[in-house]
ZAMARTOR-872891 format. One line per field, with one value per residue (C-alpha): residue number from 0; x, y, z. Coordinates in steps of 0.02 Angstrom, whole numbers. Layout:
resi	c(NUM  ...) .
x	c(X  ...) .
y	c(Y  ...) .
z	c(Z  ...) .
//
This chain:
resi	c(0  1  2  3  4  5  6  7  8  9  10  11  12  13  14  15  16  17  18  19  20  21  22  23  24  25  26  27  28  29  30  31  32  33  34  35  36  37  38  39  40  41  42  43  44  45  46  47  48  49  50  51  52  53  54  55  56  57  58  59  60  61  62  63  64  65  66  67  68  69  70  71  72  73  74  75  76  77  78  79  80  81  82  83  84  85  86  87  88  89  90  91  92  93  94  95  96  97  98  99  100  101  102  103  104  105  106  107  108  109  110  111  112  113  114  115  116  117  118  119  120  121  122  123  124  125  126  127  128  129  130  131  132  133  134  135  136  137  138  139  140  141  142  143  144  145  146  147  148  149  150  151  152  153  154  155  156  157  158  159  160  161  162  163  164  165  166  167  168  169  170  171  172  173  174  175  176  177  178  179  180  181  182  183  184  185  186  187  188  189  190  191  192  193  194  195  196  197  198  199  200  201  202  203  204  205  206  207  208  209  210  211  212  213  214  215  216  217  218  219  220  221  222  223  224  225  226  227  228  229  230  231  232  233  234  235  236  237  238  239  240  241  242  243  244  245  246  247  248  249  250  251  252  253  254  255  256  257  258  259  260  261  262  263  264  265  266  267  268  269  270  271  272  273  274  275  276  277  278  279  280  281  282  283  284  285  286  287  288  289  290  291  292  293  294  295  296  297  298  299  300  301  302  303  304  305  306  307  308  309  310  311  312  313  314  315  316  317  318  319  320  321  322  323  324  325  326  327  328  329  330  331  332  333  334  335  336  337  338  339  340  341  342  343  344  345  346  347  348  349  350  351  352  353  354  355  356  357  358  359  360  361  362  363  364  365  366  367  368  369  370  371  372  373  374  375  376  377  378  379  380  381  382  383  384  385  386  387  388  389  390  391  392  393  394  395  396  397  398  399  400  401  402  403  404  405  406  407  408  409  410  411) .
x	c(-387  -438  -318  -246  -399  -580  -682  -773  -619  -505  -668  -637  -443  -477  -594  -452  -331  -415  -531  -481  -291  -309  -468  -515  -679  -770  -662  -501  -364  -263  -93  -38  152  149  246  162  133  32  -73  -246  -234  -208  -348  -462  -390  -435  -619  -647  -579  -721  -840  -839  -816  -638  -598  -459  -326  -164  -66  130  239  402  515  672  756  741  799  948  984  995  1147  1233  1219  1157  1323  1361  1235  1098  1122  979  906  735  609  504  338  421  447  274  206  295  251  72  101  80  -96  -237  -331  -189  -180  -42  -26  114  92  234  263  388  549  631  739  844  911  1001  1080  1253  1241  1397  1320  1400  1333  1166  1166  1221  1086  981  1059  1047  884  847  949  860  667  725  531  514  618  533  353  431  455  288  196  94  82  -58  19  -17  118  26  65  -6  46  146  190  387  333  234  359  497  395  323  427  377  215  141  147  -64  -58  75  -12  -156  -86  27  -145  -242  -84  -106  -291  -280  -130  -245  -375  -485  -510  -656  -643  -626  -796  -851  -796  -634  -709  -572  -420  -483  -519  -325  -272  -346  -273  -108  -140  -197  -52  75  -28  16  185  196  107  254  373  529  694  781  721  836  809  873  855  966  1134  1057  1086  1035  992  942  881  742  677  578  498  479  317  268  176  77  -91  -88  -76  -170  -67  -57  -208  -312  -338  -323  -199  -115  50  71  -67  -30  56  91  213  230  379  490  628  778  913  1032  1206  1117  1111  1250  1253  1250  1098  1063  947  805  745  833  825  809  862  912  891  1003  955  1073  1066  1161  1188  1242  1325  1384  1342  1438  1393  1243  1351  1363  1542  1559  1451  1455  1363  1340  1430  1563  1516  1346  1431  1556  1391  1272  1437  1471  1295  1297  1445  1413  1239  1262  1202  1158  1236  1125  948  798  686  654  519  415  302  259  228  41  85  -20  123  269  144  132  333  376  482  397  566  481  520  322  269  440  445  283  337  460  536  647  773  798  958  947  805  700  523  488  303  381  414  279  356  390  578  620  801  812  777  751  876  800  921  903  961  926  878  781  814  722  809  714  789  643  597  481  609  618  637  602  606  589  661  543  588  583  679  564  590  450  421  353  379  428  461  393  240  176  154  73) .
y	c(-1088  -1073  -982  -1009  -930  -963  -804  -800  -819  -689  -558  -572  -589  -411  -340  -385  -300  -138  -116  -233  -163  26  78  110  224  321  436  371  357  180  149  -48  -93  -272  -394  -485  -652  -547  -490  -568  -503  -328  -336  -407  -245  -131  -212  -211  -30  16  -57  47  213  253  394  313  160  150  -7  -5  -151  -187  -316  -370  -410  -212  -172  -276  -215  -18  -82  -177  -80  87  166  268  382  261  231  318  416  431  495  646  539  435  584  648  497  471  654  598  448  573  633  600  506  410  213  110  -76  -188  -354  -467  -650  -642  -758  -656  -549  -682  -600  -475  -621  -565  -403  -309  -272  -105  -44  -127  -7  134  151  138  284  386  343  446  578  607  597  649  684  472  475  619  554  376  469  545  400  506  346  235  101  -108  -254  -397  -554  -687  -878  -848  -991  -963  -944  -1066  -1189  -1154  -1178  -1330  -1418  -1605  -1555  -1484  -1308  -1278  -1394  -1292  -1139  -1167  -1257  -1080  -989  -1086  -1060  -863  -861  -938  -835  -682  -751  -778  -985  -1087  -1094  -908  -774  -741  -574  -502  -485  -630  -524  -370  -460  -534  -348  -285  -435  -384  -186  -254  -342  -212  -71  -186  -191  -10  1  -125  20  -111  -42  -194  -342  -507  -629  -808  -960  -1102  -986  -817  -742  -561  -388  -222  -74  33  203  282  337  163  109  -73  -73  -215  -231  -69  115  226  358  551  586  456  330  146  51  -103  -115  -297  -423  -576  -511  -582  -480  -346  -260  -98  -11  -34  101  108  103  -22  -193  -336  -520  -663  -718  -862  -852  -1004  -979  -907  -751  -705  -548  -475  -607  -705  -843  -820  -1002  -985  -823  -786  -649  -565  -359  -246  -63  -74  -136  -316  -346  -526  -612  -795  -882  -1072  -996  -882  -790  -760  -683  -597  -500  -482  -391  -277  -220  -161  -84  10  90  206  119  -40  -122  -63  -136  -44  -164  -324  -421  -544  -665  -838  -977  -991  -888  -990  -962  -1041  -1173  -1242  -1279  -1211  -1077  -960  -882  -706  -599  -553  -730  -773  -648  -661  -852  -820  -673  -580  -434  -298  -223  -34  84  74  141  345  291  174  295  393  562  662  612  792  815  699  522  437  304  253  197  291  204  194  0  -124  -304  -417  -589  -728  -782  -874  -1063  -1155  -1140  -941  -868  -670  -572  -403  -271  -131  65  3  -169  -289  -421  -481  -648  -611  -756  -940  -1098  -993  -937  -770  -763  -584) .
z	c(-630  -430  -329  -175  -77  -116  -159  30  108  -26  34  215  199  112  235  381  303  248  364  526  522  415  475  295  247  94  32  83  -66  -71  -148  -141  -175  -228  -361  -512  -409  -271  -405  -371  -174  -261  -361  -212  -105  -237  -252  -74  -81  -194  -127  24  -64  -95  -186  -285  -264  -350  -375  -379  -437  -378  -485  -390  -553  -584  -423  -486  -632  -527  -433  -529  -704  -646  -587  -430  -504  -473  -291  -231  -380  -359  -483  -466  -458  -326  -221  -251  -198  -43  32  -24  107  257  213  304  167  115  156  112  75  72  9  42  -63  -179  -170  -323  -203  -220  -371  -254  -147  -267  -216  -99  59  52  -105  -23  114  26  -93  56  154  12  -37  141  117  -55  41  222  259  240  438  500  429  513  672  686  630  501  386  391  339  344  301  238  140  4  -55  -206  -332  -250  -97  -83  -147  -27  127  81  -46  -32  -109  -279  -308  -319  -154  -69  -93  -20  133  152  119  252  370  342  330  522  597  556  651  473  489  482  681  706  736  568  463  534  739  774  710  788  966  939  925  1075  1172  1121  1158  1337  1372  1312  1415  1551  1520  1522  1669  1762  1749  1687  1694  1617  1533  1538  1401  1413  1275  1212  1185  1218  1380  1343  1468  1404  1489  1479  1539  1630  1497  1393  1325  1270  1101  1031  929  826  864  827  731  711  635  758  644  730  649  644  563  536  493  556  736  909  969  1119  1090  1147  1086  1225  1256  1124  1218  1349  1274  1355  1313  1183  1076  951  819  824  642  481  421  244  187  34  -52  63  189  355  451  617  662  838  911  1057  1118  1236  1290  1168  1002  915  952  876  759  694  540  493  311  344  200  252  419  310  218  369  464  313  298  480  496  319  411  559  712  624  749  913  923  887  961  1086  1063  1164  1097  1184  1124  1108  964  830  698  831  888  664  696  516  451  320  251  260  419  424  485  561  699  751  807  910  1045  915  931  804  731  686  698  825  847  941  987  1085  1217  1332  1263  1085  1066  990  1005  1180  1086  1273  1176  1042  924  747  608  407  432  530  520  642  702  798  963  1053  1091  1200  1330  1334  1501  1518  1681  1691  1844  1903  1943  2124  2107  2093  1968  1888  1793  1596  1519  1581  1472  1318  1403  1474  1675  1669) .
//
């Protein structure tokens, strides 16, 4: 039975991933974290991964139902055992050599949805505590890492249910096939993705250079200013990490993006799109921040509000962003007008905020002990703000104020 992707274009999907957003070579060891219905993507990784002279690859399967079964049978005892070969593996993470894949797709994490947000969070935060080297690796940016996704039978189904399944999946595989710059349309091999990239780095060096002290966001129902220091940096279209390997940590992306100060955030926002999470789908959530905390949030289902407010109050600084975002919307994922249900493609549609951790590299300086406010927090949980009618204006070191983005599209 053909899959979603053809072989040609299941090769070059590949090839962007490992070699377009990891900077893969010979020698190099791969470990992918996927789900049974990612499988075939995990197998063409691996291939690829051979192919150009990897030392070894290593696939690792999640199964949400699992992951259930550890919170809701597995005691107090469970929450955030790990095994010795878990722990191995994620010191191993830091190496050089080591490349990481995730492939995203699976609409089983639904099977938490029942879950207390409390005991949620708590596994999470002491999941940490048990690996503390997984913040400071975080911090340091020692992972070379990629985020990726592929068309699942669920998936598929969800974001395009007035179709078949087989006919879903490939209209959700030509959508991500595209929004990595891999279409019919786009330069051949992966050159489109990695001109896209250095777009993006271009813009957010730009940023940087502006010298912004505040950035004020304004949409239908969000009216939002945070401020930034002196020592901010704007990030967009890959890093290049600690051991100077060029890296991209998102395939698709469209975002520039900067992590605010922590205490600094004042205003309302409304999310544009839903978020799922945790197996949950949030419609309607809105909210209100003082002094740098959510001090009011609202949900279209109280209960959903009810969950989302639990989880961040049972995190330490859950409720502080870790991030802003700015994406226009020549975005080719905003511009298709449909929501994916998976945070990957949703926040690269639209100008998004982030609650929780944000991101050290996104300062001009090693945080240390001074984090130059940058929130720190066990979790990260991106919501989309943006429309076509997105205003953004930033205000330079010396007062200016400078127009970034008007009616949803970038002025500089």
């Amino acid at each position: 039975m053909a899959g979603p992707m053809n072989p040609a274009e299941l090769a070059r999907y590949a090839d962007a991933v490992l070699f377009g957003s990891l900077s893969f070579s010979a020698g190099d060891e791969l470990v992918i974290e996927a789900n049974h219905g990612t499988r075939e993507f995990a197998v063409a990784l691996a291939e690829a991964a051979y192919r150009a002279g990897a030392r070894a690859v290593e696939v690792v399967y999640a199964d949400a139902r699992i992951a259930r079964a550890k919170l809701e049978l597995g005691g107090d005892a469970a929450l955030g055992a790990v095994t010795a070969t878990q722990i191995a593996r994620s010191k191993a993470y830091a190496n050089e050599n080591v490349a990481r894949i995730w492939i995203l797709g699976s609409f089983e994490n639904a099977v938490a949805a029942k879950i207390p947000a409390a005991k949620s969070a708590e596994d999470i935060r002491q999941t940490l505590a048990a690996m503390p080297w997984i913040e400071t690796n975080r911090a340091t940016e020692r992972v070379r890492g990629t985020i990726c996704s592929w068309p699942t039978e669920e998936w598929a189904a969800q974001v395009y249910p007035t179709v078949s399944v087989a006919t879903a999946q490939r209209k959700l595989a030509q959508d991500i096939l595209s929004f990595c710059r891999l279409g019919k349309s786009d330069p051949p091999g992966h050159d489109g993705w990695t001109t896209h990239l250095a777009a993006l780095w271009d813009r957010a060096t730009h940023l940087t250079d502006l010298s912004l002290r505040e950035v004020h966001i304004r949409d239908r129902g969000t009216d939002l200013r945070v401020s930034l220091p002196d020592t901010a940096r704007w990030r967009g279209g890959g890093d290049v990490n600690a051991h100077g390997r060029r890296i991209a940590m998102n395939i698709p992306t469209e975002e520039c993006f900067v992590s605010p100060n922590a205490d600094s955030t004042e205003g309302t926002f409304t999310c544009s799109i839903p978020l799922r999470f945790a197996g949950r789908l949030f419609e309607g959530l809105s909210g209100e921040f003082r002094g740098g905390r959510l001090v009011r949030l609202n949900a279209k289902r109280a209960a959903d509000r009810d969950w989302f407010a639990s989880y961040l109050a049972s995190i330490p600084n859950a409720e502080r962003l870790g991030e802003i975002a700015l994406v226009d919307s020549t975005s080719r994922i905003g511009k298709k007008g449909v929501t994916y249900f998976e945070t990957l493609l949703d926040e690269n549609a639209r100008a998004h905020i982030a609650f929780g951790n944000g991101f050290p590299k996104s300062r001009t300086v090693p945080l240390g002990r001074n984090r130059h406010g940058v929130n720190k927090s066990a979790t990260h949980i991106d919501v989309m703000i943006g429309t076509d009618e997105l205003e953004a204006t930033g205000l330079t070191s010396s007062g200016e104020r400078v127009a970034l983005i008007r009616d949803g599209l970038w002025q500089v």
